[in-house]
C-alpha positions, 0 to 999 in steps of 0.5 A: 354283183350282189351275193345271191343276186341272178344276173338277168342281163345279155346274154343270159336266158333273160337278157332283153332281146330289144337292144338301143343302137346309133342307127347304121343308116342315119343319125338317129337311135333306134332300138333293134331285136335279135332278128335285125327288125327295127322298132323306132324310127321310120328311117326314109323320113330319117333320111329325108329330113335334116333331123338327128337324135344321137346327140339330143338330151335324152334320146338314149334314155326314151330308147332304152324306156322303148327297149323296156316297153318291148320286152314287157310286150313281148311277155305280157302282150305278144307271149312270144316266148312261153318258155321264158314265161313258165320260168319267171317263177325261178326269179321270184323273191330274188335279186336281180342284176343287169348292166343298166344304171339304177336311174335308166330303164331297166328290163330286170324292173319287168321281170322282179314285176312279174316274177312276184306277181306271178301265180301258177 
C-alpha cells in the first residue's frame, strides 16, 4: 500500500457493503448486501431459464460496476448511513487504497468524488 495512503476496503468503516457473489442458487452473479438482500438478478427467471453469466465475458465486472452504483446510492441518494457521510471529510486530499484492480470499478473512486467535493 502507498505510504500515507487509507485503506478504505472490507472490513474498514468504508469498505463497500454491496459485495459481487457467484449466486448459491443458480449459475449467474449477483451482488449481495451485509444484510443478505440480493440486487441483480431476478433468481425464478434464473432458475427457469437455461441462462448463465458466471463464465460470460464481463459479467463480473458489470457486477462490481452494480456494486459501485449501490454504495454511491446508498450515500448520495438513499443517505442511509449519516455517520459515514459526516466522516467523508476524513478522506479529503488523501489517497486511497482498496483491493480492487485499477481497471475494474472501484467504490474508493465514490468516495475520493465525494470527499473532495464535499462542503461542510
Amino acid at each position: 500500500m502507498p505510504n500515507g495512503a487509507v485503506y478504505v476496503g472490507r472490513p474498514t468503516k468504508w469498505g463497500n457493503p454491496f459485495r459481487v457473489i457467484k449466486s448459491p442458487c443458480c449459475p449467474t452473479v449477483d451482488v449481495i448486501d451485509e444484510n443478505g438482500v440480493t440486487y441483480v438478478i431476478d433468481h425464478d427467471w434464473a432458475h427457469t431459464n437455461s441462462w448463465s453469466d458466471v463464465e460470460r465475458p464481463g459479467a463480473w465486472k458489470w457486477a462490481r460496476g452494480e456494486s459501485v452504483r449501490l454504495y454511491r446510492a446508498d450515500l448520495t441518494e438513499w443517505l442511509i448511513n449519516p455517520p459515514l457521510i459526516a466522516m467523508l471529510p476524513e478522506l479529503r486530499g488523501k489517497d486511497l487504497a482498496c483491493w480492487c484492480r485499477l481497471d475494474q470499478p472501484c467504490h474508493a473512486d465514490v468516495l475520493l468524488e465525494l470527499a473532495n467535493g464535499f462542503t461542510e
